[in-house]
VOGU-3710 file (C-alpha; in Angstrom, 3 decimals, decimal comma):
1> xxxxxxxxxx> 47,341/31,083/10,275  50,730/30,491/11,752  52,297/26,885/10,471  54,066/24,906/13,108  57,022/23,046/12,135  59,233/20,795/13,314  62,254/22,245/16,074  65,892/21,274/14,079  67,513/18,312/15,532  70,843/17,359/15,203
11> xxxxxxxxxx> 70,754/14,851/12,511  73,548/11,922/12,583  75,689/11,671/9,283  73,956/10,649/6,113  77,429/10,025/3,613  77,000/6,876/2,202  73,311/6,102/2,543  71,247/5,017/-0,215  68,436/7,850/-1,100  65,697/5,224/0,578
21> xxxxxxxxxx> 67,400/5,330/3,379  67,758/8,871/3,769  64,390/9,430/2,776  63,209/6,726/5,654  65,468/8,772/8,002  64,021/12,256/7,380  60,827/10,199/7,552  61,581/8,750/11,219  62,822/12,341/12,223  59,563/14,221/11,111
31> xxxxxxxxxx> 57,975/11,508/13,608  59,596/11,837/16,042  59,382/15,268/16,315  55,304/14,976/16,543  55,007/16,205/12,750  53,597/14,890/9,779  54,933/12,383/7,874  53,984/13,894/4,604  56,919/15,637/2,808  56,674/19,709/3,602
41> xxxxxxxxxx> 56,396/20,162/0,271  52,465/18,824/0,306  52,159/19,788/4,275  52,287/23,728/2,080  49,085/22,467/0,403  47,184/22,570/3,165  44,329/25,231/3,255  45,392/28,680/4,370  42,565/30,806/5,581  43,254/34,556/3,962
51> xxxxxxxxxx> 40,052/36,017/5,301  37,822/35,354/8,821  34,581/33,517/8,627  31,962/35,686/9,559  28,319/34,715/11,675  25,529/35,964/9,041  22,020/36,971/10,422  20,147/38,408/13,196  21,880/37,286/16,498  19,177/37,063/18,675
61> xxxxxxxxxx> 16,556/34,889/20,815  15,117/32,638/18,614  16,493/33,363/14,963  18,741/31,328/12,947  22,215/32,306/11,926  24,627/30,919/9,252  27,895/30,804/9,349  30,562/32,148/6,093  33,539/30,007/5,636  35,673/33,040/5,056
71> xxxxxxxxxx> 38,210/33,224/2,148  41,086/30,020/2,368  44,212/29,341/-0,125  44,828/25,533/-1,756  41,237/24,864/-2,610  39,246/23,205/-0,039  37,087/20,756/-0,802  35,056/20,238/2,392  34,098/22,300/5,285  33,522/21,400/8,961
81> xxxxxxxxxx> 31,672/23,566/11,470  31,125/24,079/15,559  29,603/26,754/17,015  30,966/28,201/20,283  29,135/29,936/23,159  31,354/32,709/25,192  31,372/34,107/28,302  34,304/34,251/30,444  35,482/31,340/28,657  34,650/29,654/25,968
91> xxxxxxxxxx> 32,914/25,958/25,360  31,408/23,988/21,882  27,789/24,120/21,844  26,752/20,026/21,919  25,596/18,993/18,621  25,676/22,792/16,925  27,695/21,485/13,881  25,598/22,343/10,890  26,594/25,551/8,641  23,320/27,159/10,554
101> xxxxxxxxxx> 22,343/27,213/13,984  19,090/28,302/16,215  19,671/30,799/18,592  18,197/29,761/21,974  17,561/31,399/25,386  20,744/29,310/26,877  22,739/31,865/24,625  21,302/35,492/25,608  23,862/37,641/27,392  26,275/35,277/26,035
111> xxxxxxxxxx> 28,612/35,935/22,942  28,334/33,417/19,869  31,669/32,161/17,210  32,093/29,735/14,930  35,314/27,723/14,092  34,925/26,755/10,726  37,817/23,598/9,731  38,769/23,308/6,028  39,626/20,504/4,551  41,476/19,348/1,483
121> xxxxxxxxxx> 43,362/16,119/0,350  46,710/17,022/2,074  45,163/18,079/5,336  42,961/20,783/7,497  43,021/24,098/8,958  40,854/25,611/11,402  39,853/29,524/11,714  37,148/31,353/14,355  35,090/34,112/13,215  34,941/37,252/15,559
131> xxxxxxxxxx> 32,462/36,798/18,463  29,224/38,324/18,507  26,662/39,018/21,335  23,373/37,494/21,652  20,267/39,547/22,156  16,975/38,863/23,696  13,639/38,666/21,249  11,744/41,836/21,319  8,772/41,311/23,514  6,099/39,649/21,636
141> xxxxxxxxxx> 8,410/38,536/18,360  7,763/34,978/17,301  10,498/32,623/17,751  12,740/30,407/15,299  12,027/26,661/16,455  13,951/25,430/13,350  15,856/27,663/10,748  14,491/28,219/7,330  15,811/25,810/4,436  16,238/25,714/0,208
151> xxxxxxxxxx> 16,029/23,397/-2,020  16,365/23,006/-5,479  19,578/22,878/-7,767  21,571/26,633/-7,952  21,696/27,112/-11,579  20,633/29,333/-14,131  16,864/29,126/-15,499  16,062/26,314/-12,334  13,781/26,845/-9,387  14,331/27,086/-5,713
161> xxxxxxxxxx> 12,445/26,822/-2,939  12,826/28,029/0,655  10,837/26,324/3,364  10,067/29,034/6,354  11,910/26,460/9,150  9,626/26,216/12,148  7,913/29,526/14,112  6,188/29,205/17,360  3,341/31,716/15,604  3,271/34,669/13,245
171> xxxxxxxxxx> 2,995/36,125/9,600  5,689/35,019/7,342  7,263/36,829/4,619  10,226/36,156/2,328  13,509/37,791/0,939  15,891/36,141/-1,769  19,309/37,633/-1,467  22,371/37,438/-2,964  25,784/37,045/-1,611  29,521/36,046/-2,664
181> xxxxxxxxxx> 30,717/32,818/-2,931  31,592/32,813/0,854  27,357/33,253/2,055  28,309/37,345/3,113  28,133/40,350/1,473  24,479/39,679/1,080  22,055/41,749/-0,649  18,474/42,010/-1,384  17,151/40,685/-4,628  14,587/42,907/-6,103
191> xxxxxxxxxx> 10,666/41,922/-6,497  11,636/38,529/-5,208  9,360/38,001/-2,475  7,962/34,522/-2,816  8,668/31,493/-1,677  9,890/30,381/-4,513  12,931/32,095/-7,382  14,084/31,392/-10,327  17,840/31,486/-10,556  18,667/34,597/-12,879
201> xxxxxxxxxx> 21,653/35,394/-15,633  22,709/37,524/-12,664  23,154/35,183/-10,204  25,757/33,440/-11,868  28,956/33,356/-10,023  26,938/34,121/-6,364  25,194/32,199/-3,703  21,807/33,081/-2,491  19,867/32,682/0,427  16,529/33,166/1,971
211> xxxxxxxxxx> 15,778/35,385/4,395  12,394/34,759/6,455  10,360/37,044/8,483  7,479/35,990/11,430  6,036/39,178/12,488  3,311/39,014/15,190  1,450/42,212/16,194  4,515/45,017/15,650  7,163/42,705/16,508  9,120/40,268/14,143
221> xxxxxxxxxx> 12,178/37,825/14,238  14,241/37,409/11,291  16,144/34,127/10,521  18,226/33,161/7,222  18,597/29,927/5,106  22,185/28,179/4,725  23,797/29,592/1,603  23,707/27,561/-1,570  26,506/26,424/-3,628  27,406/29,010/-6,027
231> xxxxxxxxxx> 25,351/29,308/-8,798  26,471/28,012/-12,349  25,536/28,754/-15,448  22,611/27,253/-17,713  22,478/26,052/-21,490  19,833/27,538/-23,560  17,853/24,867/-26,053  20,229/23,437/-29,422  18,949/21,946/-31,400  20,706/18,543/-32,498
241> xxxxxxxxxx> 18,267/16,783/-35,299  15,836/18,380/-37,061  11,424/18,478/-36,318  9,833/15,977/-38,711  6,816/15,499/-40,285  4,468/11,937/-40,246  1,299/11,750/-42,021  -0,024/11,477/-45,441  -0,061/14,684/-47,529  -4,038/14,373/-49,000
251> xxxxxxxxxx> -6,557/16,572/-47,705  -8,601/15,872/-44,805  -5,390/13,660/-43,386  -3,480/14,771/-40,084  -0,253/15,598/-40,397  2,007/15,306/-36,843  5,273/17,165/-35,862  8,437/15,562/-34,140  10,227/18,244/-32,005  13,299/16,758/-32,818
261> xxxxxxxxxx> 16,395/16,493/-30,952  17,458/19,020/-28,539  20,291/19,663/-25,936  19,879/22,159/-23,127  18,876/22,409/-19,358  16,061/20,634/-18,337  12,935/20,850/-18,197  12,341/22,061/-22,305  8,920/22,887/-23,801  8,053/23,016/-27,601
271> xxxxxxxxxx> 5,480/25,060/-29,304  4,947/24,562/-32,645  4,097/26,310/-35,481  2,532/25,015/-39,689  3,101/27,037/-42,267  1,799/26,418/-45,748  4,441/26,880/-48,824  5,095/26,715/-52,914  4,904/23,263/-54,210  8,765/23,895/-53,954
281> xxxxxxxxxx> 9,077/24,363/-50,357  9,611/28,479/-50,842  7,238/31,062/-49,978  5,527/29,727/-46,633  3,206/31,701/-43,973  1,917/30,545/-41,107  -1,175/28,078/-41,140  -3,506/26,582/-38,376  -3,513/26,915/-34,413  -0,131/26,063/-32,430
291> xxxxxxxxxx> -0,863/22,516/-31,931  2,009/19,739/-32,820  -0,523/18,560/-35,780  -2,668/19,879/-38,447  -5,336/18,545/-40,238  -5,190/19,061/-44,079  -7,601/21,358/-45,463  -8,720/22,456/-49,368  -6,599/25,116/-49,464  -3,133/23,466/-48,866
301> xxxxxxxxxx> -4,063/21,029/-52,005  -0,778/21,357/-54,440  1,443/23,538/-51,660  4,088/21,981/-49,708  3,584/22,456/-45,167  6,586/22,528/-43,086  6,822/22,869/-39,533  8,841/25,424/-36,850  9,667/24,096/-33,379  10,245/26,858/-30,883
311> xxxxxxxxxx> 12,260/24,951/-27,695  12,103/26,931/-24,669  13,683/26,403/-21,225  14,389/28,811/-18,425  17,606/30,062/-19,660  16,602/30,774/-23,381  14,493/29,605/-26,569  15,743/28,477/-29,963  13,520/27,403/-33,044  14,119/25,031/-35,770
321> xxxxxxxxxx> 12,048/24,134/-38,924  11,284/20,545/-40,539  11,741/19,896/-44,048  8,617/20,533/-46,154  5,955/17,583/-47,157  5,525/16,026/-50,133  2,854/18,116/-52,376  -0,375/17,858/-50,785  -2,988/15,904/-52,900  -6,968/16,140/-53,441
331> xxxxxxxxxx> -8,753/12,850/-51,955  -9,886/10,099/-54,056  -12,698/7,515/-53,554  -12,570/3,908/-52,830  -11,904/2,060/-55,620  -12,387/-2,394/-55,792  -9,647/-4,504/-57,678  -10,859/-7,899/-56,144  -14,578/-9,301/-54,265  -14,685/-9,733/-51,183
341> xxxxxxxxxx> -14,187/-13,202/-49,871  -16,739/-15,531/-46,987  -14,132/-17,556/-44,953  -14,709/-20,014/-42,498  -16,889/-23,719/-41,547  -20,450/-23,430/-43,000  -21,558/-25,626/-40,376  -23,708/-24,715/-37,555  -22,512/-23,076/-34,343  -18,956/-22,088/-37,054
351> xxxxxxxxxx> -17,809/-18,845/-37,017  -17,452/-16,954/-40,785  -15,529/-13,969/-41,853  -14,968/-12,307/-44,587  -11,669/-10,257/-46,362  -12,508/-7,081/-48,056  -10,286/-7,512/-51,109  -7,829/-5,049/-52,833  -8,942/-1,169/-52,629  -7,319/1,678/-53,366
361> xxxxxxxxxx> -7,925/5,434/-52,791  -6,698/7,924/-50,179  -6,212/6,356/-46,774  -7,279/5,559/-44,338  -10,174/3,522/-45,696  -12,881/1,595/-43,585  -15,263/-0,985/-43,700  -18,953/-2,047/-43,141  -20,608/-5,303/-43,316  -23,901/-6,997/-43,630
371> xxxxxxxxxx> -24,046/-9,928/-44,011  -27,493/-11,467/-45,698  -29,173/-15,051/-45,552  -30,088/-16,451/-49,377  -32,282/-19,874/-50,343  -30,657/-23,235/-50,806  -30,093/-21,933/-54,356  -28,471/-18,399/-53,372  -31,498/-16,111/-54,519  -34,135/-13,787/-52,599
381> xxxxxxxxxx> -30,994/-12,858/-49,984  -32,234/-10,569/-47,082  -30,085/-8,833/-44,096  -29,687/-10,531/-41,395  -30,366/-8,520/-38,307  -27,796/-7,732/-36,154  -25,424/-9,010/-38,500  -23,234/-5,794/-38,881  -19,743/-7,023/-38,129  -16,824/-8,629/-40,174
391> xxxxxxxxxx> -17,649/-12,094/-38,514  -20,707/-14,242/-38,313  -21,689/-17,141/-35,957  -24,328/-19,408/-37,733  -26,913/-20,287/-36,434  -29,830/-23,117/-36,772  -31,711/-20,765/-38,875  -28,897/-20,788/-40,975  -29,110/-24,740/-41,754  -30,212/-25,285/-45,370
401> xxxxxxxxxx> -29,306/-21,751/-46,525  -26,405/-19,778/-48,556  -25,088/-16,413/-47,347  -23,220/-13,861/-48,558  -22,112/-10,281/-47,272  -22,655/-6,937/-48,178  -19,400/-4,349/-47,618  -19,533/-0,571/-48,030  -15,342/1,197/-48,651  -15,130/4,490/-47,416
411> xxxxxxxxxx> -12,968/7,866/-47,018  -12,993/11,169/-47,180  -13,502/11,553/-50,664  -16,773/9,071/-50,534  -17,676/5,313/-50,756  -18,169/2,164/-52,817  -20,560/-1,007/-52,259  -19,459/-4,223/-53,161  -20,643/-7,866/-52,119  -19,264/-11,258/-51,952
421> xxxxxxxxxx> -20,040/-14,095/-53,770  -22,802/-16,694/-51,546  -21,292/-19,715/-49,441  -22,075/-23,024/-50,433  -25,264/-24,178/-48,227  -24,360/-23,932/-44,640  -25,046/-27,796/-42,645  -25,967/-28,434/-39,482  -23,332/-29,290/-36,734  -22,757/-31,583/-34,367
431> xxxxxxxxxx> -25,130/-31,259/-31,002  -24,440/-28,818/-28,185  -25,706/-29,287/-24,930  -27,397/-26,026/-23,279  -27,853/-27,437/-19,978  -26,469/-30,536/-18,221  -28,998/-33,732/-17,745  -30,478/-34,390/-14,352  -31,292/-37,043/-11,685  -34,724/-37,509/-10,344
441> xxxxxxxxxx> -36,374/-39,993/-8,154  -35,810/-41,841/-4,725  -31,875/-42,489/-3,657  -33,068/-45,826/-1,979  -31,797/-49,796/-2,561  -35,455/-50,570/-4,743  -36,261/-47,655/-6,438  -36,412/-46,042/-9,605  -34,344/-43,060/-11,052  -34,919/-41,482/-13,781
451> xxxxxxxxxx> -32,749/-39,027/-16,302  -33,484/-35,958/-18,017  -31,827/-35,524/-21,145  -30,769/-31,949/-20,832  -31,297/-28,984/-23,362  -29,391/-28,868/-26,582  -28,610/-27,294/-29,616  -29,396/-28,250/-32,994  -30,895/-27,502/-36,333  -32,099/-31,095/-37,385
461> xxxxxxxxxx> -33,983/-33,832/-35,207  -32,020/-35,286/-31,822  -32,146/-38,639/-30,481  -30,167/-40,148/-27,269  -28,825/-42,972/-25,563  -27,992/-43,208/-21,748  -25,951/-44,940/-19,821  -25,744/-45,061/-15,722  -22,523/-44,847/-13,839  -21,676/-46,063/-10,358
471> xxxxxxxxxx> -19,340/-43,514/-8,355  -17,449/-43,353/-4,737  -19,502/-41,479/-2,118  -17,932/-38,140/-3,309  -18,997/-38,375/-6,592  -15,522/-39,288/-8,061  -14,054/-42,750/-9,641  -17,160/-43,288/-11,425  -17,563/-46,673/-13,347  -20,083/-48,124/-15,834
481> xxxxxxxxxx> -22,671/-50,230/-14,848  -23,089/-53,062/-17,276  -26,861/-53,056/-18,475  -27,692/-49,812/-17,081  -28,705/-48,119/-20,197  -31,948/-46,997/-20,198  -33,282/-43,746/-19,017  -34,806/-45,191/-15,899  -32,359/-47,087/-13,793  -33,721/-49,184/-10,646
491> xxxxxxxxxx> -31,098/-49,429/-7,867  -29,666/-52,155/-6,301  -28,009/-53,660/-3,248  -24,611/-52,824/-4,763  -25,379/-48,732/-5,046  -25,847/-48,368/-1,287  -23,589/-45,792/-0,438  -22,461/-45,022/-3,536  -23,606/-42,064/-5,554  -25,020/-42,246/-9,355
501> xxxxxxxxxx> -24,035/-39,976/-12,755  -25,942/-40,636/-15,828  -24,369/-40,137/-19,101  -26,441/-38,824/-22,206  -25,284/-39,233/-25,977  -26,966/-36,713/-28,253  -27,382/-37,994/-31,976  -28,707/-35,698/-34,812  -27,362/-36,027/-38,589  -24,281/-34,409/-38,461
511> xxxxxxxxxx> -22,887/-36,400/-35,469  -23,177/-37,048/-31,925  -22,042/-34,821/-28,095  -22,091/-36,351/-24,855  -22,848/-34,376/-21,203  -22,938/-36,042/-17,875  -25,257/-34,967/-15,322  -24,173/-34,085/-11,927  -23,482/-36,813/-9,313  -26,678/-37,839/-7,468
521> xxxxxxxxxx> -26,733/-38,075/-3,213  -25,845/-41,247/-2,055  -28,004/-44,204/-2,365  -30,130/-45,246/0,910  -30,128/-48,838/2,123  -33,690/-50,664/1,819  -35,119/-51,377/5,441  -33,504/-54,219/6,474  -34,823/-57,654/8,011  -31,566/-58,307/9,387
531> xxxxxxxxxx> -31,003/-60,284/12,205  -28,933/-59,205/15,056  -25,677/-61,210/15,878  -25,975/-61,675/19,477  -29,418/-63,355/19,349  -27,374/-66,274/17,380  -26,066/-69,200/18,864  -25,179/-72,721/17,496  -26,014/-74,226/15,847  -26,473/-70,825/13,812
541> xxxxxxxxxx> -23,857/-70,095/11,731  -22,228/-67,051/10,617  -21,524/-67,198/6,514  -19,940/-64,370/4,302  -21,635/-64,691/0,894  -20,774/-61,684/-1,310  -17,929/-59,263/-1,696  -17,557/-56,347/-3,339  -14,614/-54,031/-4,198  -14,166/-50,814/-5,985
551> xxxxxxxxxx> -12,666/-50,025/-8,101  -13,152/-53,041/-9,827  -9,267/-52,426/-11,203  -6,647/-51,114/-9,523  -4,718/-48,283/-12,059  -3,304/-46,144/-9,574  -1,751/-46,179/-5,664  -3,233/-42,958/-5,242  -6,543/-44,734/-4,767  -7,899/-46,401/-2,146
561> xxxxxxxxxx> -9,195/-49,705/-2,275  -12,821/-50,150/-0,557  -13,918/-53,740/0,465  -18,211/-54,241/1,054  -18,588/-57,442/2,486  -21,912/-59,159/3,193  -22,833/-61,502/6,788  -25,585/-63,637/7,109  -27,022/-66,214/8,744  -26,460/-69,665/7,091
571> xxxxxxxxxx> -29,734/-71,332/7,347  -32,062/-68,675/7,434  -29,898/-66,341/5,215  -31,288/-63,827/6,472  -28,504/-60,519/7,007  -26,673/-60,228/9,956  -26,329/-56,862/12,013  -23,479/-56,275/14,484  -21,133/-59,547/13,273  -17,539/-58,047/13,551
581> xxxxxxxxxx> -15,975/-58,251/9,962  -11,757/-58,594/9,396  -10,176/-59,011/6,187  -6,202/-59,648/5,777  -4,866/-59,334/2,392  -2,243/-61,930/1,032  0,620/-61,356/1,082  0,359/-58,978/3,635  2,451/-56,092/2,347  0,331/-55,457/-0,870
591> xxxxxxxxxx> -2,637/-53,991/1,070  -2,801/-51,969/4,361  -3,649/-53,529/7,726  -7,736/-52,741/8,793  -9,268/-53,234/12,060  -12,763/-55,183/12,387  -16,115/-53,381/11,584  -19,053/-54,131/12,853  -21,633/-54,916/10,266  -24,398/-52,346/9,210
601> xxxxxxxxxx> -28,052/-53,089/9,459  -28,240/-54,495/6,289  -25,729/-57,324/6,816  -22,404/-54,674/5,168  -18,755/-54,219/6,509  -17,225/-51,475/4,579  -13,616/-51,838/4,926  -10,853/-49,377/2,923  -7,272/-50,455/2,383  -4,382/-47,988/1,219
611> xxxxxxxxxx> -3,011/-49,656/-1,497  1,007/-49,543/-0,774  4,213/-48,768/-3,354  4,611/-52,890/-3,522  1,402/-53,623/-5,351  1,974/-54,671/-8,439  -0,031/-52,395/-11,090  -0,348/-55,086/-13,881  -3,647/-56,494/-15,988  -4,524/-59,414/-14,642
621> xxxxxxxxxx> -3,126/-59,502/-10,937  -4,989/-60,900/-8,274  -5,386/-60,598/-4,823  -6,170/-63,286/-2,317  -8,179/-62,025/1,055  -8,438/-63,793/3,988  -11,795/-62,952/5,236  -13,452/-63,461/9,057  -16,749/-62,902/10,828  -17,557/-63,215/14,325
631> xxxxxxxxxx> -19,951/-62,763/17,169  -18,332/-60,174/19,771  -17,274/-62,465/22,793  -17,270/-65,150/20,265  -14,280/-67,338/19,863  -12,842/-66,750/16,603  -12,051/-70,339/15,731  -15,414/-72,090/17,220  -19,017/-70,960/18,029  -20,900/-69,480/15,332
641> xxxxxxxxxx> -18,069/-67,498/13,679  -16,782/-68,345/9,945  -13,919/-67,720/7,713  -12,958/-67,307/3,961  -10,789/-66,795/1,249  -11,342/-65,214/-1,657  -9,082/-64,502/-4,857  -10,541/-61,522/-6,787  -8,705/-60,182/-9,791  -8,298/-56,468/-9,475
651> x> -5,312/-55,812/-11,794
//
């Protein structure tokens, strides 16, 4: 390729310029005449192309063609490629700018080249290959939708893989071939057929390629992979630290091999090898199956094993050996240097275990228990069914009695018994409830609940207390309702629309357990003989004559505050239905605001206030509550209406 330089120009007088200056005046020269403004010195490194790229395949309908970057001086690092179609003139095929391209019908009776543009760090050079002309598939040959492909890395002992690219039908059939480091020159590689190779010593220095054939019926259409880089060489297996041994050297114990450290291409397998020598480590032949451990036998008692690690990868193998074992060892029997030793609470419901004591003998050595219930004085001890592991849960049975435990040592070489010394006597614990107590009976103002206790756990006579709680209509904020603690409970005015829990203490000698039942639906009014508000008239009077709040102490702002107030008539006192009910705290920003509420037909206004940030939370506080009931239509100052205050401490 012919290098274009600069035409001379006259250049104006340079005496007395600093070198700067004449270098920024060659530099302004170079520009302007259209050149580079890289000194010629590096516009010589630019690639040189010393040999044609080439178009490698079948050049046909419908097969895929690669292209060889031809020979090029100064090292390129990169490589650029269009592909050109050819007639009278020529034109760049859009988007044909990979190293391969699919022949199509556009190009038949057309001629193909490729410009191939090298590139390095000082610039680029473009060369064409010769031009070629396109033929037509033979009649029936399956065509290349997409060429073939490889993966996989191009070095020795790895494997690649060709993908067939896309047909529009046929058989297909592979060829790996071999070509120079420019993809041409390409030959055959024997017996490798498949779709798959494994990079040879001989490949070393080449590319390769695959070649793929779709033959339908007697015709066929051949198309060829993009080259690969050129192939390098592989590292057979080194080894870097020696294969070691882990186990203990007594018969009947498995030994395990280390491969060691290795260096090498990747992927490396190990086989392994035992071999049995001299109690000095001399004189060994091979032992056992090729597994990476061995299990001990009779005949390697007082002889040495090593081990010899054979790595293997697809460039070579290498082996090394381990350093020999200690001197194997015949197997010796448990022997006990302390009792074992009952832990734990000897109470009821407790958990014991027990530590086996000092043994020693050839490892490993395990354990078995059972453990065995004595009298009150530690005689006449029998197993205890079931009672096979190295802890024990007492039981009720258990109450009254000593135990001890039974424990069996053993290994290869055989076993030895040995047995604790008995507990003191085990007590009986605390109660445990089974099942939570329950509710029964009418949920009505009048009648009678009753509780059952519950089931519970214990080895010595129970007794048990109740007591009743009063709770919000969800079941929550419960409180304690003074008197209330028997197990029969007859409810009152002031559980209507609450709900009831019952709490029951269980008392045996060792101590005492609570459970609570679950809460209970809400309580019923009792029919009411309530009178209605707008058959009143004066001189009837209105009167509020009971109050009620929960909770009874205010502990948090989260909680709302829930007012029951009562109406009745004042002379017949009788309870008033339908009076409209309004209650103001004071002061007024303690409390939320509430709207009037008719009352129910048992004479109650329910009110609820959200208790706000400024209410104090202290023992002791109390709040003052303007209270008013009215008949609707009523005036509220006259007629039969009637007011109140009331100061109720809720702090």
């Amino acid at each position: 390729m012919t290098t274009v330089r600069p035409p001379r120009r006259r250049r104006p007088p340079l005496a007395g310029l600093g070198s700067g200056l004449v270098l920024a005046a060659i530099a302004a020269l170079l520009g302007l005449a259209g050149g580079s403004s890289a000194a010629t010195s590096r516009a010589q490194a630019v690639p040189g192309n010393t040999a044609a790229p080439t178009i490698v395949g079948d050049v046909r309908q419908g097969s895929g063609v690669a292209a060889s970057t031809g020979a090029w001086s100064h090292s390129p690092t990169s490589f650029a490629y269009q592909w050109v179609r050819c007639d009278s003139t020529c034109a760049p095929i859009s988007g044909a700018t990979a190293e391969t391209y699919l022949v199509t019908s556009s190009d038949t009776a057309h001629a193909l080249k490729v410009t191939v543009t090298a590139s390095n760090g000082d610039g680029s050079a473009a060369r064409d290959s010769a031009t070629t002309s396109v033929h037509s598939l033979p009649s029936g040959a399956p065509a290349d939708q997409a060429p073939p492909s490889v993966s996989g890395t191009p070095k020795q002992g790895r494997t690649l893989t060709a993908s067939s690219g896309s047909w529009s039908g046929g058989t297909i059939t592979y060829q790996w071939e071999r070509c120079d480091t420019t993809g041409a020159g390409c030959s055959p590689i024997s017996g490798a057929t498949g779709s798959t190779y494994t990079v040879a010593s001989g490949d070393v220095g080449s590319t390769l390629r695959a070649k793929v054939t779709a033959t339908t019926g007697g015709a066929s259409s051949t198309a060829q992979s993009a080259k690969t880089a050129v192939v390098t060489s592989g590292q057979a297996p080194v080894n870097t630290s020696a294969p070691s041994i882990s186990g203990s050297a007594v018969q009947g114990q498995t030994l395990s091999a280390d491969h060691g450290g290795w260096s090498g291409d990747t992927p490396i397998t190990y086989s392994y090898q035992w071999r049995r020598c001299n109690s000095s480590g001399s004189g060994c032949s091979n032992v056992g199956a090729a597994s990476s451990s061995y299990t001990l036998v009779s005949g390697d008692v007082n002889h040495t094993l090593e081990v010899v690690v054979t790595a293997q990868n697809g460039v070579g193998l290498a082996s090394a050996t381990s350093h020999p074992t200690a001197v194997v060892t015949a197997p010796t029997k448990p022997v006990r240097h302390s009792t074992p030793v009952v832990t734990g609470n000897l109470l009821e419901n407790s958990t014991l275990g027990v530590t086996p004591g000092d043994w020693s003998g050839t490892l490993p050595i395990t354990f078995s228990y059972q453990w065995q219930r004595c009298d009150s004085n530690g005689n006449h001890c029998s197993d205890i069914k079931g009672a096979t592991g190295s802890t024990y849960k007492l039981t009720s049975a258990d109450v009254g009695h000593r135990l001890r435990v039974s424990l069996t040592a053993k290994n290869t070489a055989g076993s030895t018994a040995a047995t604790s010394a008995t507990t003191a006597v085990v007590g009986a614990s605390v109660p445990a409830n089974t099942s939570a107590p329950m509710i029964s009976g009418g949920l009505s103002q009048g009648a009678t609940v009753t509780a059952s206790p519950g089931s519970w756990s214990s080895a010595t006579t129970l007794s048990f207390q109740f007591q009743w709680f009063r709770c919000d209509a969800k079941g929550a904020h419960c409180t304690g309702i003074v008197g209330a603690s028997h197990q029969s409970y007859v409810l009152t005015n002031a559980d209507v629309g609450h709900t009831l829990l019952v709490q029951v203490r269980a008392q045996n000698s060792a101590g005492s357990a609570i459970a609570n039942s679950k809460p209970s639906g809400s309580v019923a009014a009792a029919r009411s003989n309530a009178v209605s508000v707008s058959g009143l008239a004066l001189p009837d009077r209105l009167q509020v004559d009971r109050v009620q709040f929960s909770p009874t102490k205010i502990t948090s702002r989260r909680q709302p505050l829930v007012a029951r107030i009562h109406v009745r008539e004042i002379d017949s006192g009788r309870p008033v239905s339908g009076a409209l009910v309004r209650a103001i705290a004071i002061p007024y920003n303690r409390l939320s605001a509430t709207r009037e509420v008719a009352t129910d037909a048992n004479g109650w206004a329910t009110l609820t206030f959200t208790v706000r940030n400024t209410f104090p939370l202290r023992k002791g506080y109390l709040i003052t509550m303007f209270l008013r009931a009215r008949k609707p239509g009523g005036s509220v100052l006259a007629g039969v209406s009637t007011r109140r205050l009331v100061a109720l401490r809720v702090g």
